[in-house]
C-alpha positions in Angstrom: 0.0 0.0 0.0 1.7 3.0 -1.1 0.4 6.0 1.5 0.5 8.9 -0.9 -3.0 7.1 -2.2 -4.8 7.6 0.6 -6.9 11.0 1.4 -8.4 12.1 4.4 -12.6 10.9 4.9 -14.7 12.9 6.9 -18.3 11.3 7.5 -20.7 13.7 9.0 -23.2 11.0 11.2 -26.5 13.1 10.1 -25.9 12.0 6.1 -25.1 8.6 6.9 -28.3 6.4 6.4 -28.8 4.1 9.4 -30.2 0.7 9.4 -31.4 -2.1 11.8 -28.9 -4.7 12.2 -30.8 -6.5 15.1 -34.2 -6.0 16.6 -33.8 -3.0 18.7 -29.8 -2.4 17.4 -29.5 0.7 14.6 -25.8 1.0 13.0 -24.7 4.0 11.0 -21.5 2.8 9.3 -19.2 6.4 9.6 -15.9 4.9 7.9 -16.2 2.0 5.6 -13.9 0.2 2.7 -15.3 2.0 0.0 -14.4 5.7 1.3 -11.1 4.4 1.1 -9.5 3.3 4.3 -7.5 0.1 3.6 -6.9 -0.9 7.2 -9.9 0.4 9.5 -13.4 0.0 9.2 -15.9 2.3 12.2 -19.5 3.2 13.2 -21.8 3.5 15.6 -24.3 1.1 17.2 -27.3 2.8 19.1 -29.4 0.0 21.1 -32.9 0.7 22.8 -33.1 -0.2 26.1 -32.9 -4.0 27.0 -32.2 -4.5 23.6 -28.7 -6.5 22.5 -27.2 -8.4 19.4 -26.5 -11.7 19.2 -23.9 -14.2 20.2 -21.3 -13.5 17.5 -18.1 -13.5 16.0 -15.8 -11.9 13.1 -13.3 -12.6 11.0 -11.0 -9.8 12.3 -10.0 -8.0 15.2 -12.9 -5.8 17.0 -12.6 -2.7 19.6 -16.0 -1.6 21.4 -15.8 2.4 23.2 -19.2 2.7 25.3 -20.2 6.5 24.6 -23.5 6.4 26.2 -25.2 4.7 28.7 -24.0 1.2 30.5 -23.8 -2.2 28.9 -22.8 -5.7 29.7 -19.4 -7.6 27.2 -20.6 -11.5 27.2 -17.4 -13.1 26.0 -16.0 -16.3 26.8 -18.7 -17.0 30.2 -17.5 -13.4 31.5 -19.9 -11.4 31.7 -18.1 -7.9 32.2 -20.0 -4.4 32.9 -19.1 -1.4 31.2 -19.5 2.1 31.9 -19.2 5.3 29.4 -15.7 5.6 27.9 -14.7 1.4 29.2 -13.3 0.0 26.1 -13.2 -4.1 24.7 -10.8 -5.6 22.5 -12.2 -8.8 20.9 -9.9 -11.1 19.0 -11.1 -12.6 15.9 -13.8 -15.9 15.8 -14.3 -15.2 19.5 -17.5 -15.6 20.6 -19.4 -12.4 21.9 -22.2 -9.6 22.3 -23.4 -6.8 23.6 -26.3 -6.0 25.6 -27.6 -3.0 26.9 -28.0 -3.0 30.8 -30.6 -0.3 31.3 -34.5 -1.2 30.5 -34.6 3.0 30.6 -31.9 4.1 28.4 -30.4 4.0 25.3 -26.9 2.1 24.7 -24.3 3.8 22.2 -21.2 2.0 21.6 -18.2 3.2 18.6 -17.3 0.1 16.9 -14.5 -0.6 14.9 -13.2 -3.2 12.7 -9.6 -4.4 11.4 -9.5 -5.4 8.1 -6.6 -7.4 8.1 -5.3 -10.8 9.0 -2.3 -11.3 11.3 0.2 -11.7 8.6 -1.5 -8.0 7.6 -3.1 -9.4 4.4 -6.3 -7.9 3.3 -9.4 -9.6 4.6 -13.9 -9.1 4.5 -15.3 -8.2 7.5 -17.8 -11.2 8.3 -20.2 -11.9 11.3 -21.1 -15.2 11.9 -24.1 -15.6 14.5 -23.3 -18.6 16.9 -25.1 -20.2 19.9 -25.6 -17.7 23.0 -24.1 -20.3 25.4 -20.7 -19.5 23.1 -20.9 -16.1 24.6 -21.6 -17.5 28.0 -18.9 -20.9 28.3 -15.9 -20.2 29.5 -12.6 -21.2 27.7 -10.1 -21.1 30.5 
């Protein structure tokens, strides 16, 4: 990748059309592959309240920033809360979800996606919905 290709994306969040991933779970995609980032893919996740998405995993390497509100990280039969600003890094084909912890609030997580391998070849994004009691089975 030669970096003199690359320009600068700025995604403004009100022109970005927003859709329903999961019942109760809206995503706007802000930075994706075709704006032209080779390594990085991020957006946002709004969830209502008591709302979460499946047990899942990805092909690639996964950070989760909570903005707003307060959530619960199933991965690997942990079961960790999480507070404004607490951050998860989620290895690829682990198992995991969020969930939001309020039944009054709304949960708004920044996600964002690798999308290379570990040799730093070019890879898809994919999510692959597995059983919950992946999320909830500890490996250790």
């Amino acid at each position: 990748m030669n970096i003199t290709e690359l320009v600068p994306v700025i995604s403004k969040y009100k022109d970005i059309k927003p859709y329903e991933l999961d019942d109760g779970v809206v995503f706007h995609e802000m930075i994706m592959d075709h704006m032209g980032p080779k390594t990085l893919l991020v957006g946002l996740a709004t969830f209502k309240p008591g709302k979460s998405l499946p047990c899942h995993t990805h092909s690639v390497e996964e950070s989760v920033t909570i903005l707003k509100g307060k959530a619960y990280c199933d991965v690997e039969g942990v079961r960790t809360f999480l507070e404004t600003y607490d951050t998860s890094y989620i290895p690829p084909q682990v198992p995991h979800r969020f969930v939001n912890a309020s039944e009054e609030e709304e949960l708004i997580i920044l996600w964002a996606y690798s999308q290379v391998d570990n040799d730093l070849n070019r890879i898809e994004l994919d999510r692959v919905i597995v059983e919950t009691d992946l999320c909830m089975v500890s490996k250790r």
